[in-house]
C-alpha positions in Angstrom: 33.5 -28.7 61.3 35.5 -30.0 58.4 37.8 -27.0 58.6 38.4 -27.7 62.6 39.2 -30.6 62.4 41.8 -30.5 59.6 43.4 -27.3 61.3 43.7 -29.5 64.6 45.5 -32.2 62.7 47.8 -29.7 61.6 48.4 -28.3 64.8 50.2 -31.6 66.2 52.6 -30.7 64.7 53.8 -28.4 67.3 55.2 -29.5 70.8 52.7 -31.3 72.8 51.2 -30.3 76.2 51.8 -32.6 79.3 48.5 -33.2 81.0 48.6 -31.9 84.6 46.9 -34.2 87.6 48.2 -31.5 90.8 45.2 -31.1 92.7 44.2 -27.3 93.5 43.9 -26.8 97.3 42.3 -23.6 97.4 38.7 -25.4 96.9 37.1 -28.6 96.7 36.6 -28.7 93.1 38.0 -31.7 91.6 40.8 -30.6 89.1 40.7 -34.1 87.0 38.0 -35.8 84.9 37.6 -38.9 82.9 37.9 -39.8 79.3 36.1 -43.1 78.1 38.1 -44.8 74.9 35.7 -47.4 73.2 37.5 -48.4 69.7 36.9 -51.3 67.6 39.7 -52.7 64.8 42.7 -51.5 66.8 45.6 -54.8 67.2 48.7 -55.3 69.9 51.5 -53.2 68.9 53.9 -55.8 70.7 56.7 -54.4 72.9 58.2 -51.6 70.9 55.3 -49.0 69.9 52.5 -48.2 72.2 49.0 -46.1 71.1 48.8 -42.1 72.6 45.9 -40.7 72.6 45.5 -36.5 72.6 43.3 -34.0 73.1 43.4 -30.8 70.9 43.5 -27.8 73.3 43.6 -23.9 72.2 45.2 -25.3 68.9 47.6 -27.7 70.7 48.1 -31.5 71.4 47.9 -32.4 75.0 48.8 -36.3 75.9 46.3 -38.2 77.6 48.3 -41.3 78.0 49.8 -44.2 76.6 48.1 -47.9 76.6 49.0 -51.6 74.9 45.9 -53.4 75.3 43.2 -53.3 72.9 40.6 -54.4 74.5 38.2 -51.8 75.3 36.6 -49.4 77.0 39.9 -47.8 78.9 39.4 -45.0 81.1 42.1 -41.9 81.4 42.1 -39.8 84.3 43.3 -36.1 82.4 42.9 -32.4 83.3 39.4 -31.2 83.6 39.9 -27.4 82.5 41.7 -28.9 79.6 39.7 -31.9 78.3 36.6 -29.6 79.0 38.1 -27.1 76.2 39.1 -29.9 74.0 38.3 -29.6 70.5 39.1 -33.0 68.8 41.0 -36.7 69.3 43.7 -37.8 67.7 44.8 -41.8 68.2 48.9 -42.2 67.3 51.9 -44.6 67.7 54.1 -43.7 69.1 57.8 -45.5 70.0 57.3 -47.7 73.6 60.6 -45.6 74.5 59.7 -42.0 73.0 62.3 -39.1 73.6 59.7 -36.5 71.5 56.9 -35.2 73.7 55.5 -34.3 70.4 52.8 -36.5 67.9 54.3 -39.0 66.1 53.6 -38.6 62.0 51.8 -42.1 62.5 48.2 -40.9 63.7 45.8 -43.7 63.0 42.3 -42.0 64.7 40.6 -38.8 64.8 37.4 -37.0 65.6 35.9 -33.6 66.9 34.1 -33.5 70.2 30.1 -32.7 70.2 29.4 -32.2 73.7 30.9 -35.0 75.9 31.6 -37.6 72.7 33.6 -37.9 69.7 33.1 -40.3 67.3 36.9 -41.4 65.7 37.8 -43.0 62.8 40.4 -43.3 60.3 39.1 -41.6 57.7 41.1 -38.7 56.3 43.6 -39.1 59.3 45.3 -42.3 57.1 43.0 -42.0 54.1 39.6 -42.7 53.1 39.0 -46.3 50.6 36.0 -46.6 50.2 36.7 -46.3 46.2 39.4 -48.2 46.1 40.2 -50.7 43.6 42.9 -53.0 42.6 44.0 -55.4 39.6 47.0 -57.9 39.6 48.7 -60.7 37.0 50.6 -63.9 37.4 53.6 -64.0 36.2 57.6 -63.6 36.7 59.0 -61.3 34.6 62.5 -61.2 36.7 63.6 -64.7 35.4 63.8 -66.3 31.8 61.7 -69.1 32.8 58.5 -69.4 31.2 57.5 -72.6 33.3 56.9 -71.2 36.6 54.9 -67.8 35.5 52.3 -68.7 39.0 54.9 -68.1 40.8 54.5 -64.3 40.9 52.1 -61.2 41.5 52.5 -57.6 39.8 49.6 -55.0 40.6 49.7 -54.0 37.3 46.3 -54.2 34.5 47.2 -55.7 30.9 43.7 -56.0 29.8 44.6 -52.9 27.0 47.3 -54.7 25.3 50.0 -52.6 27.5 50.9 -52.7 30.9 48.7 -49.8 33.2 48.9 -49.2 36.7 46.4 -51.6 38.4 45.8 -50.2 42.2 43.6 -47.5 42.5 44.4 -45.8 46.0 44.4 -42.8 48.0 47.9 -40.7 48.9 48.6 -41.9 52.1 49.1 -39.1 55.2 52.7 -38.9 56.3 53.6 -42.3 58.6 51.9 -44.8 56.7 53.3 -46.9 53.6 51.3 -49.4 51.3 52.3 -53.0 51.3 51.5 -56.3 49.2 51.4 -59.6 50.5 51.0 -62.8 49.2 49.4 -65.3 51.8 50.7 -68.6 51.0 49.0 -71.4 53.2 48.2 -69.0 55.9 51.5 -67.5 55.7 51.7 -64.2 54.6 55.0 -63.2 52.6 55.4 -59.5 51.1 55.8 -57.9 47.6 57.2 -54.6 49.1 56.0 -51.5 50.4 55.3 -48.8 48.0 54.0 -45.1 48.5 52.8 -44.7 44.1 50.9 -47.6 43.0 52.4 -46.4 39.6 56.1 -47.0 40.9 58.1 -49.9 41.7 58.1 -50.8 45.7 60.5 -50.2 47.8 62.9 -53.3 47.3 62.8 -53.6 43.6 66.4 -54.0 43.4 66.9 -55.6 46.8 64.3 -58.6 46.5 65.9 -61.9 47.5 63.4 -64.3 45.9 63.0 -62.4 42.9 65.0 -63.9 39.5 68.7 -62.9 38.7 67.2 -61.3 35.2 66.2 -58.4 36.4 63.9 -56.1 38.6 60.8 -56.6 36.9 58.2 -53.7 35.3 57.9 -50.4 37.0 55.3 -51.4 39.6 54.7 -53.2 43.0 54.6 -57.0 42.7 57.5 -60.1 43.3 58.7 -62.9 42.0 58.8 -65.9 44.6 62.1 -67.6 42.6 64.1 -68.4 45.2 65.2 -67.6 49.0 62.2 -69.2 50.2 61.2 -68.8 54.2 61.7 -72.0 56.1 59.1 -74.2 55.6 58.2 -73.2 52.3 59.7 -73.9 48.5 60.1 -71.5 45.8 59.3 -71.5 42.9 55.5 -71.9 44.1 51.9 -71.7 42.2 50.2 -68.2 43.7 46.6 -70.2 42.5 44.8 -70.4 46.3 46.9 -68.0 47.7 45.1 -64.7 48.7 46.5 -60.8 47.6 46.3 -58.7 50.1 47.1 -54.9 49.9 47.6 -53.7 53.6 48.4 -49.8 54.9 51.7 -50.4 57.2 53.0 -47.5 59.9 55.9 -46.5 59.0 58.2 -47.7 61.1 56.5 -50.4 60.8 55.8 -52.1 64.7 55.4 -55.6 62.8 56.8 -57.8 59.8 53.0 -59.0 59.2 50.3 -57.5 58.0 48.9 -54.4 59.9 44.9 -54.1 61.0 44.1 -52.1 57.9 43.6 -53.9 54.6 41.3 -52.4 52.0 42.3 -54.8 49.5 42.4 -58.5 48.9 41.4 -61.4 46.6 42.1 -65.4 46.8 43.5 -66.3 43.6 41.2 -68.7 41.3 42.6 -72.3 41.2 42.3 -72.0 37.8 43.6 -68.2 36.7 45.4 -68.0 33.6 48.9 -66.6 33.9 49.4 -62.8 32.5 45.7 -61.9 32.5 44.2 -59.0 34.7 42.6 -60.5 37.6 40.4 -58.0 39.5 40.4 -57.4 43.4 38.1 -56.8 46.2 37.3 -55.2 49.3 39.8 -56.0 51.8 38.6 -57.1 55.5 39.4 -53.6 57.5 39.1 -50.4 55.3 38.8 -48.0 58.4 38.9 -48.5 62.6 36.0 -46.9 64.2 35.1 -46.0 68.0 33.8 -43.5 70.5 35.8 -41.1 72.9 34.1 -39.8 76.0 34.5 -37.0 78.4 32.7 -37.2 81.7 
């Protein structure tokens, strides 16, 4: 089953199938049949990206439509012969304005069919963390202050005596980035995206609240220095804040935090500055649910 399923993944690749609703009237026989979505952990995409679901036919994706809400079950009227031969489900997100009749990289669910149902999940189709693990510090290595060291969050472990990389998680499938977040009075505020946990993120060298004395070590993390968002002032104290590592799409449909989190910690009030602090589980490590044919 394992080996199925991972070729049908592959196989979306390729150009996708339209479904075909023309009714056949040589017989009586209906030509369409239903297909029962019942998934749990899924949020609003908002106006630019909707979810596509598709059914693995002979090897190839077939659409069985597009939907926005996420509240559940939804029922999708799609070709008997084909959803009858249908080996698997894939979930993706796909642009609300989408040129490509093909998969987008960004698949989020999946699952083989046994008999009429399939149970999804995103497992192996975005990456699998149940063993993931994560350490961060406090401090603000891109400024020469030594007064404000609260002020910032590197995922990086010092407990050896040297700097280590201190997120332990799986390579992501292609469509999906890793991103920190600092939630500051309910208000989360990012690090950076990052694909290596053993790399700097993405806007090292671009931050606008990090210091003016350089980019900081070779991991993810920020300094909140300066620049703050309205509403909020910078430098700030991290200490009652909560970590979060999230799993974005990429393109991202959102600035905040996406459904899938498999990391996250609330800082101790009273956390010493430059001393591994370990995380936990996040609240969403995978999205779940049922597809079924009738």
């Amino acid at each position: 089953m394992i080996k199925k399923f991972f070729l049908a993944v592959l196989a979306l690749g390729f150009v996708a199938t339209s479904c075909s609703s023309d009714d056949d009237s040589s017989n009586n026989t209906p030509t369409n049949s239903e297909l029962t979505l019942n998934l749990s952990g899924l949020e609003a995409l908002g106006p630019d990206y909707v979810y596509e679901g598709w059914i693995m036919v002979d090897g190839m994706p077939v659409s069985t439509g597009t939907f926005s809400s996420v509240t559940f079950p939804q029922t999708f009227t799609v070709n008997r012969a084909q959803l009858n031969s249908a080996t698997a489900f894939v979930l993706s997100i796909e642009p609300a304005v989408d040129p490509d009749p093909a998969p987008a990289a960004t698949k989020i669910l999946a699952g083989d069919f046994s008999g009429a149902l399939a149970n999804v999940n995103s497992n192996g189709i975005v990456a699998d963390f149940s063993t993931s693990s994560g350490t961060y510090i406090l401090a603000t290595p891109t400024d020469m202050d030594d007064t404000n060291e609260a002020s910032g969050v590197w995922f990086l472990d010092n407990s050896s005596g040297s700097p280590m990389t201190g997120l332990d998680l799986p390579t992501l499938t292609d469509g999906w980035k890793y991103e920190g977040w600092a939630v500051i009075d309910g208000t989360p505020i990012s690090t950076g995206t990052f694909l290596d946990p053993a790399a700097a993120d993405d806007n090292a060298a671009t931050s606008v609240f990090k210091g003016d004395a350089g980019n900081g070590p070779a991991y993810p993390g920020e300094d909140y220095l300066q620049n703050a968002p309205a509403g909020m002032t910078f430098p700030t104290d991290l200490r009652g804040a909560t970590i979060v590592i999230s799993v974005e799409p990429s393109p991202d449909n959102s600035p905040m935090p996406f459904t899938l989190k498999p990391l996250a910690h609330m800082v101790p009030d009273m956390a010493a500055v430059h001393t591994a602090i370990p995380m936990g589980n996040g609240p969403v490590a995978t999205i779940t649910g049922s597809v079924t044919r009738n």
